[in-house]
N, C-alpha and C positions, 0 to 999 in steps of 0.2 A: 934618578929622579930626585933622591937627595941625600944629605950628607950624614953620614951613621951616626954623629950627633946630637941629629936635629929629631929630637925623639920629643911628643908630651909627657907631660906629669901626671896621670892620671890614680883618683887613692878614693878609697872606699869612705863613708862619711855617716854621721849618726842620722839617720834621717827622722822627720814629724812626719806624722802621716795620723791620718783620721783613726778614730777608734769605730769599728763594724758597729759594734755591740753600741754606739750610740748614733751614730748618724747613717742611713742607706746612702753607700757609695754612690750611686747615681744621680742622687739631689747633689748633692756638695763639687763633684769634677765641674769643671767649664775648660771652653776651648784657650787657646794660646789669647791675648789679650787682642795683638792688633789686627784679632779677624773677627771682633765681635763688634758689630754694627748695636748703634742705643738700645733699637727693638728690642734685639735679644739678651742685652746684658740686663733691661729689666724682666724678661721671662728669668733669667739666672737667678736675679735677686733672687726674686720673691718664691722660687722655688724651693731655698732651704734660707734660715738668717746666718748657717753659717757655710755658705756654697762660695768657693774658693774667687771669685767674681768682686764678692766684696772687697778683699786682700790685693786681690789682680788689678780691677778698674772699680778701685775707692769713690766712694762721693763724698763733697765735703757735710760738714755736722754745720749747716747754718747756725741753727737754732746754739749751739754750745761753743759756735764760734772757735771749731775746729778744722784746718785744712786736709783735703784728703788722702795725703801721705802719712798722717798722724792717727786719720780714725782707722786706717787699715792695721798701721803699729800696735793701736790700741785692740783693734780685734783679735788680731792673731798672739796679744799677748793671754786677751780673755779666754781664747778657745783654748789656751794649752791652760788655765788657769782651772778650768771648768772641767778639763778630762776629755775634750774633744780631740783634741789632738794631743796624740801620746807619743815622745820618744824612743826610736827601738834602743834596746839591750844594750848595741856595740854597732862599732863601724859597721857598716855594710856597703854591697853593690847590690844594684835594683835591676836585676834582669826584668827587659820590659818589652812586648810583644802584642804588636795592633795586628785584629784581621776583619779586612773589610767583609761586606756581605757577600760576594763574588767569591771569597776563597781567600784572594791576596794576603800575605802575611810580612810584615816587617819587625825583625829582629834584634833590639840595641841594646843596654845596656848604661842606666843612671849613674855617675860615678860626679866626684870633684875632677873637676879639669883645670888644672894649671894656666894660670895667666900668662900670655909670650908678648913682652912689648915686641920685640925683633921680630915675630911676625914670621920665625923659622919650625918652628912647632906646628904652631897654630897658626893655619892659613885660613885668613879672611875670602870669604866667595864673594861677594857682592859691595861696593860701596852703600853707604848709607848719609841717610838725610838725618840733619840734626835734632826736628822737636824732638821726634820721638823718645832720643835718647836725654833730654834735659827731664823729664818727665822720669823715665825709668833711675834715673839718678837719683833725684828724691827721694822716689820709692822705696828703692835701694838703701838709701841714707835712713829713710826712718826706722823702716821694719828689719834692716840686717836680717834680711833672709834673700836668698833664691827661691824666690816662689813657682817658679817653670824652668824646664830645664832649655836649656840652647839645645840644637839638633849639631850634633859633629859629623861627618863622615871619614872613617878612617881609611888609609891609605894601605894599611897591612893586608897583605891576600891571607885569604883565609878566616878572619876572625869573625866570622861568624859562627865557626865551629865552636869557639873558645868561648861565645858568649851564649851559646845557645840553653836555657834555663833545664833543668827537669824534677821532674815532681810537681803538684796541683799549685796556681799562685795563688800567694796570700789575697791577692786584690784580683775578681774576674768580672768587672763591670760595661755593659753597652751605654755608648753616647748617644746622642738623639741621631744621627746619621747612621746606627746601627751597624759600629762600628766595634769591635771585641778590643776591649785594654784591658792584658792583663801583666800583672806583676809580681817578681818572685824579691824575695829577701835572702842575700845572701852572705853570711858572715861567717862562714869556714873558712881559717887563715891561708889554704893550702888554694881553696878555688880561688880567695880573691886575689892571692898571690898569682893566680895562673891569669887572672882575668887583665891584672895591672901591666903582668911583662906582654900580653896579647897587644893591647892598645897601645903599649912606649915602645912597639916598634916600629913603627911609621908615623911621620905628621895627622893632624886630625884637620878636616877643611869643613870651618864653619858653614852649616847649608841655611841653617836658620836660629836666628836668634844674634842677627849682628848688632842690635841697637844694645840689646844685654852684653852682650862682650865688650863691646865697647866702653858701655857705661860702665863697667865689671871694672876693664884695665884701667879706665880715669880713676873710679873709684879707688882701685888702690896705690897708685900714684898716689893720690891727696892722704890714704891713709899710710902711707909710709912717711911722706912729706910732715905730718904730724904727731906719726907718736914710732918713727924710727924703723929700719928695714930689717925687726927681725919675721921672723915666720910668723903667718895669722893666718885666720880663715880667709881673708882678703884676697890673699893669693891667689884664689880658685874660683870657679862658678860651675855650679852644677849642670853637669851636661848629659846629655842621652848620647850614646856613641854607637854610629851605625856604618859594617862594611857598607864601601862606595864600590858597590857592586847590580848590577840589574836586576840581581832577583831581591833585593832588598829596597829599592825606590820608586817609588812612584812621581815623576818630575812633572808635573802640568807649567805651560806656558800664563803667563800675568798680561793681560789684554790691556790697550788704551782706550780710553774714550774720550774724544775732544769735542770739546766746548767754547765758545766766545770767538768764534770765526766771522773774519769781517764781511761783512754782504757781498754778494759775488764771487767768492772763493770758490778756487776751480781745486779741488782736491786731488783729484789724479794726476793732472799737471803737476802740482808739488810736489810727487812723489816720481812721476817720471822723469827727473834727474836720477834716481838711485835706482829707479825699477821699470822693469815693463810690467806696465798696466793691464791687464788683460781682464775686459768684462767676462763676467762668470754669469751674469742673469741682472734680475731687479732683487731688492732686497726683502725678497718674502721670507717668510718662513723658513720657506722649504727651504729656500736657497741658501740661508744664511747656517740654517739647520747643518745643512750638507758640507759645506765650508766649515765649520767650526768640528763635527764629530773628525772631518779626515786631516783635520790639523794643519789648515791650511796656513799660509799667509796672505791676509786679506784684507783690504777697504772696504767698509760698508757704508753708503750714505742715505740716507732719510730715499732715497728712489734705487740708486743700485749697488750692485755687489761687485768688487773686481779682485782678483789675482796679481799679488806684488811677486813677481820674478826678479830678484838681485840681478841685474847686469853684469855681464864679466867686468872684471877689477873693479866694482863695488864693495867688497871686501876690503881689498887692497887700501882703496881710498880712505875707507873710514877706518882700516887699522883695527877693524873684526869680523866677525863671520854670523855674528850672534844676531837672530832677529831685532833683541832690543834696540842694539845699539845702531844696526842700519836704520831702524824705524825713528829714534831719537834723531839720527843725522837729518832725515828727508823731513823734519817737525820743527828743527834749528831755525829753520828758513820760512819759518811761518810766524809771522809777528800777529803780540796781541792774543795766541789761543791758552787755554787751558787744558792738559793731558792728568786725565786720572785713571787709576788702575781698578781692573777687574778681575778678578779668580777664577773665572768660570764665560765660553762664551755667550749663555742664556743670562749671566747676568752684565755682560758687554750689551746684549739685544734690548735684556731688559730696559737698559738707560735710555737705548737710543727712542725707543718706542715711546717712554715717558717723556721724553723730551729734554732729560737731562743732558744730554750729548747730541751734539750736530752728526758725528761721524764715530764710527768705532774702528780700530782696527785689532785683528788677530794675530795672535803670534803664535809663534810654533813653540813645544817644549827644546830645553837643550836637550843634549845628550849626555849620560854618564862619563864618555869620552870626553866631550867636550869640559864637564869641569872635570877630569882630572889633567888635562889638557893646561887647562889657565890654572890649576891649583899649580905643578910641576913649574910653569913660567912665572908664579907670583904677582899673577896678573887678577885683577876685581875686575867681578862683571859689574853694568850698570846697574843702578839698585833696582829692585821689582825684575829681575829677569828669570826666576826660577819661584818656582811655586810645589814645594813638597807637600806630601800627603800620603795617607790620612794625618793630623796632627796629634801629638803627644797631647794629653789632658792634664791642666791643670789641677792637683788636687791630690795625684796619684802619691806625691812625695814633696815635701820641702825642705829646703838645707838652711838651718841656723847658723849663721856666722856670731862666733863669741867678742864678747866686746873688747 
């Protein structure tokens, strides 16, 4: 699968992290940035002034005629100013450990992760679309810090054993999803030593957090191009590193919903080039209900529900196997519409019911096979086609980069 070489860099790092003794863990985490809708980033404000939200999705300081990459530099330099946020001791790795309310546990591991331009290390999962990362650049640019970690999935069997924490964590806090993040601190030379040869021995395949890596490798690109290629924190970005194994992921499918369809658009038709169409019902509830818990792949329009079946060499044709990327082909050939992305199929329903969306459709999740399948080929799924979970919280750890 790959070449004894092509190992990460993976190294234990000083981390900021909130003082207990002055701020309740729970006010201060927020979720990964680009899954917070306005609603909730202002529930985040205002919940604590200093809930890692402000740092993550800044707003600008009209009034002081400040832009918003700057008042977040400026925050996070006041909250370490103030004893809010305290530096640990010494290097450390942050064993770190979600459990949803069901039981489910996923197990990974905070670490500096090595920047790979060649792209043999560190295998990118998905393409990416540009604002998001001109945005994170800034960010990036002012406050010299990792403020969330990218998710990696490592290719080594077994290391999950190697990362597995023990003893009580420093940090045991529930999110609003009621979801358990907890996290250990670990800076015995001997584990982190064990922890470092666990991850450098197989590639790492970025699952989440491509706009940060990417911005990550430009960024030091420009910081080498400026002050020279020797070694800096630049090198790296902080990552959470998880086996790419099934009892550690939870993969949910990213829904479309489209929009701006010209009057008379026959939507099944457009899709019955790549698929057979097969009504499922009208699009009640129930129906839509039923379709979305069994993971179907589906058309839903404002009256019915149907069943996308791939056609034999429909695969072939479009040169994958992947939901996304069949559903993107059958959408090519539709001029004039809008395709936005959904996490969830209730809130795919939700659109279409509000009228934000003429048509939704469902996708199915991949499979763990499947990306280690494209990681081994060096091949990028389409962006939006995997949706992990539960997410890492911002908040739990930040990595300073020195000047």
């Amino acid at each position: 699968m790959w070449k004894s070489d092509e190992v990460p860099r993976f190294e234990p790092f000083v981390g900021l992290r909130y003082d207990p003794a002055r701020v309740s863990l729970d006010q201060v985490i927020a979720p990964p940035y680009d899954i917070i809708e306005p609603k909730e980033r202002g529930h985040l404000a205002a919940r604590h002034a200093a809930n890692a939200v402000h740092v993550e999705l800044p707003e600008a300081d009209l009034r002081a005629g400040i832009d918003r990459y700057q008042v977040a530099a400026g925050l996070l330099a006041a909250w370490q100013a103030d004893g809010i946020l305290r530096a640990d001791p010494a290097p450390a790795f942050y064993p770190y450990r979600m459990i949803t309310p069901d039981g489910t546990s996923s197990t990974g591991v905070i670490g500096a992760l090595g920047i790979d331009d060649a792209g043999d290390d560190v295998l990118p999962h998905e393409e990416t679309l540009p604002k998001p990362k001109s945005d994170r650049y800034d960010l990036l640019s002012a406050t010299r810090a990792n403020l969330s970690p990218i998710w990696g999935l490592s290719l080594a069997d077994g290391v999950s054993a190697a990362l597995a924490p023990s003893g009580p964590p420093a940090i045991d806090v529930l999110d609003d999803d009621g979801v358990r993040h907890q996290l250990w601190v670990l800076d015995d030379p001997a584990a982190t030593a064990a922890i470092t040869a666990a991850v450098e021995a197989a590639p790492v395949v970025v699952a989440d957090g491509h706009h940060r890596y990417d911005t990550a490798r430009t960024f030091r690109r420009d910081q080498r191009a400026a002050g020279g290629d020797g070694p800096a924190d630049h090198d790296l970005i902080m990552a959470l590193v998880v086996e790419l194994a099934e009892d550690q992921l939870t993969v949910g499918p990213i829904h479309r919903a489209i929009s701006g369809l010209a009057p008379g658009t026959d939507l099944p038709a457009v899709f019955a080039d790549l698929f057979e169409v097969v009504r499922a019902g009208d699009s009640s509830d129930r129906v839509v209900s039923a379709l979305g818990e069994s993971l179907s792949l589906a058309l839903v329009t404002t009256d019915d529900a149907y069943l996308l079946l791939p056609r034999p060499g429909t695969a072939a044709q479009v040169g994958s196997d992947l939901d996304s990327s069949l559903v993107s082909a059958a959408l090519a050939t539709l001029p004039g519409h809008t395709s936005t992305h959904k996490h969830s199929w209730t809130e795919a329903l939700e659109s279409l019911r509000s009228g934000e969306a003429e048509a939704i459709v469902l996708l199915r999740p991949v499979t763990v096979e499947q990306i280690a399948e494209w990681a081994a080929a060096r091949r990028r799924m389409p962006p939006k086609t995997t949706y992990f979970s539960p997410k890492p919280r911002t908040g739990m750890v930040f990595r300073i980069l020195g000047a």
